[in-house]
C-alpha positions in Angstrom: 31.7 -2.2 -54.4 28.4 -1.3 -52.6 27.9 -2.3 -49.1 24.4 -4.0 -48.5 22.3 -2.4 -45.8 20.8 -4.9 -42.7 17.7 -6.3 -44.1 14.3 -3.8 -43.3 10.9 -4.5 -43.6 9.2 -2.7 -46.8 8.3 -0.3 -45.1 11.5 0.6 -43.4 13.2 0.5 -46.4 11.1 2.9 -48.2 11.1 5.7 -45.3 15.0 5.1 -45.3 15.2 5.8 -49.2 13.3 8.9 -48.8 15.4 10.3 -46.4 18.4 9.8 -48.8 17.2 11.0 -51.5 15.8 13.9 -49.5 19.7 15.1 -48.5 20.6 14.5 -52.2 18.1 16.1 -53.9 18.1 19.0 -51.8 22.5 19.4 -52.5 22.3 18.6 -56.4 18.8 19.5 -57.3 16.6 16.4 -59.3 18.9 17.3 -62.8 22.1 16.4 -61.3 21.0 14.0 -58.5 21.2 10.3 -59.7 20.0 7.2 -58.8 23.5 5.7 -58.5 24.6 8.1 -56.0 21.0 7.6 -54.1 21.7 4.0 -54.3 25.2 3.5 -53.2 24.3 6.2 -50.2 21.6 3.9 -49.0 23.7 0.9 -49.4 21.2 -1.2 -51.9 21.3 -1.5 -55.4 19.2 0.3 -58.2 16.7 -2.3 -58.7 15.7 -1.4 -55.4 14.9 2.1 -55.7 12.8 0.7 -59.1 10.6 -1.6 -56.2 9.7 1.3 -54.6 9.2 4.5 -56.4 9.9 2.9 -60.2 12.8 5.2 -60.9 14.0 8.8 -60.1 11.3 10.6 -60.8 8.5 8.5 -58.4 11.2 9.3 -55.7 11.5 12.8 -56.3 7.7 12.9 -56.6 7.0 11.1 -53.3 9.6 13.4 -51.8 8.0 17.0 -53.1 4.6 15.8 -52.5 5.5 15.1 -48.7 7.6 18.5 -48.1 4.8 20.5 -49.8 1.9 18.6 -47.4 3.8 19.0 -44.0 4.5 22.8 -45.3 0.8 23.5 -46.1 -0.4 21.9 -43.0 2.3 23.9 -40.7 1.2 27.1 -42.1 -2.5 26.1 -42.2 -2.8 24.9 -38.6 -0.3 28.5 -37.6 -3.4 30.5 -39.2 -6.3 28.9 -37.8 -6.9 31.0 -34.5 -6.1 34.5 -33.8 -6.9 38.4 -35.1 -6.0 39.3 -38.7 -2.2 40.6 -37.8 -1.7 37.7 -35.1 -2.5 35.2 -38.1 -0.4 37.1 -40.6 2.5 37.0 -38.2 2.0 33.6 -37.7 2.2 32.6 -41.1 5.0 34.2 -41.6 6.7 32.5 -38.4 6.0 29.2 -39.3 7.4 29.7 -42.9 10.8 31.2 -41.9 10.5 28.7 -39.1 10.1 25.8 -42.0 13.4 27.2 -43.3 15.3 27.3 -40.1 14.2 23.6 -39.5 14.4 21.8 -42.3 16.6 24.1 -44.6 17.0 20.3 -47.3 13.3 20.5 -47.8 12.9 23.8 -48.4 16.0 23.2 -51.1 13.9 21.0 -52.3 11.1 22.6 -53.0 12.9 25.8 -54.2 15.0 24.1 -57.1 13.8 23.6 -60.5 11.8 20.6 -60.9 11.3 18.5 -64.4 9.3 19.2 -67.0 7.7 16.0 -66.3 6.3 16.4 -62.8 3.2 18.1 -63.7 4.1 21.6 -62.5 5.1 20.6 -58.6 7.5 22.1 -57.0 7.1 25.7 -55.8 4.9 27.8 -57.8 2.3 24.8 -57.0 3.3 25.0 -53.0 3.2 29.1 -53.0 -0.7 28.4 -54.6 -1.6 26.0 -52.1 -0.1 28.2 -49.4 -1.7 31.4 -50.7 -5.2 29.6 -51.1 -5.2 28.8 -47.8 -4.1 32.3 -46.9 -6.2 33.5 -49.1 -9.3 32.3 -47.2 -8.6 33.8 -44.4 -7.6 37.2 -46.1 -11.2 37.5 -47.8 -13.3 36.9 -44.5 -11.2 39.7 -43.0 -11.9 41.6 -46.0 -15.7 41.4 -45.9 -15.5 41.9 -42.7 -13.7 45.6 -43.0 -16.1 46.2 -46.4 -13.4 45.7 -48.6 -13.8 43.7 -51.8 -13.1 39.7 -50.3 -12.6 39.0 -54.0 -9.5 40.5 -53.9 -8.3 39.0 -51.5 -6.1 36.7 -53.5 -3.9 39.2 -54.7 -2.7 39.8 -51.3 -2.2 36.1 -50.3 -0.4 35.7 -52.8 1.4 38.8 -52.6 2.4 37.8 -49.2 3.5 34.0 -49.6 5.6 35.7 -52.4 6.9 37.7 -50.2 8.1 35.7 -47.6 9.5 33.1 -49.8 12.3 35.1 -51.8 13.0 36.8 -48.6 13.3 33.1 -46.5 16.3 32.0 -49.7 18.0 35.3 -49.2 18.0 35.0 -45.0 19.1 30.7 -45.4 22.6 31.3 -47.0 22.9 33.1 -43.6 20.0 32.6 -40.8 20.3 36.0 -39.7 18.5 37.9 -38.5 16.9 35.1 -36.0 13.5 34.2 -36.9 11.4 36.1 -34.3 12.8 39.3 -35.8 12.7 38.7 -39.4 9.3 37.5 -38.8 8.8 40.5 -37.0 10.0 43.1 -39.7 8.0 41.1 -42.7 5.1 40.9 -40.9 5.1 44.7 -39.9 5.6 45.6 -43.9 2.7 43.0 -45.0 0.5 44.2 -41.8 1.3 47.9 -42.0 0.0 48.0 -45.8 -2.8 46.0 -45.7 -4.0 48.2 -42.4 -3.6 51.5 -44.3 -5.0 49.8 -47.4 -7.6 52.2 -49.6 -10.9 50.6 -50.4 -10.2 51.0 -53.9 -7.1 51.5 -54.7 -6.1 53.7 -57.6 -2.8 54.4 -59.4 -0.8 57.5 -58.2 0.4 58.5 -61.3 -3.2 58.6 -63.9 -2.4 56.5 -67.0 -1.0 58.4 -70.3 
């Protein structure tokens, strides 16, 4: 038997839902999370999940779409001031920082979405992120007379970089963040720095 939660206003209700299926999402992943566990967690009954997000899927959608925003934004606002390395670092921080703090929506995002959900999830959040990088990489670039339209590779290369490294370091949080933040940025910084204008295979093509 489910126990009914006190009455909440709409939009009480809906934040409260979220934040459920948030903590389930993030242990089971959207294939084996279900609408009766969300349900009985939340102390309501299915037909009110249907009110608000029309099934598991609008949930799950609402939920992605709000990690992915606060994400972008952290790492957005982290690189808006600073010299070229102090705004690498800092993107870096505020990812690893993201996975420290809220290691459910960084679950989330990192678990395979459905087929369904029009391709968000994380490859969509690691373009976002890497645009947004990105930007930043190519003024710098035209700045030192490299090529800014290459810049891309690099965001991207980076915001790849830090991601696989951030699920490796959460099944342990160690080292703390300042230092892994302070080892990957070196490696991303220290390349770039001693990066050739044109770069060239080392070893000519056969």
């Amino acid at each position: 038997m489910i126990l009914r939660a006190p009455r909440l206003s709409a939009t009480a209700r809906r934040a409260q839902l979220i934040e459920v299926g948030r903590s389930v999402f993030a242990k089971r992943g959207y294939e084996g999370a279900s609408l009766e566990e969300i349900a009985e967690k939340a102390k309501v009954s299915r037909p009110v999940l249907y009110e608000h997000f029309g099934g598991k899927e609008g949930l799950y959608a609402v939920i992605i779409d709000r990690e992915m925003e606060y994400l972008v934004r952290r790492i957005a606002e982290s690189i808006g001031v600073g010299t070229p390395r102090e705004r690498v670092e800092s993107a870096a921080f505020a990812f690893f920082s993201y996975v420290k703090d809220h290691p459910d929506g960084f679950a989330i995002l990192t678990h395979d979405t459905p087929a369904s959900s029009g391709g968000r999830g994380l490859s969509s959040l690691l373009n976002d992120v890497a645009e947004r990088v990105g930007d930043v990489f190519a003024a710098s670039f035209k700045e030192a007379g490299y090529d800014p339209k290459t810049a891309p590779i690099y965001a991207h290369a980076l915001i790849g970089m830090v991601t696989f490294v951030g699920q490796w370091w959460m099944q342990s949080n160690k080292p703390s963040v300042e230092e892994l933040t302070a080892h990957i940025s070196a490696l991303a910084w220290m390349g770039l720095r001693r990066l050739p204008k044109r770069p060239k295979r080392a070893t000519p093509r056969k």
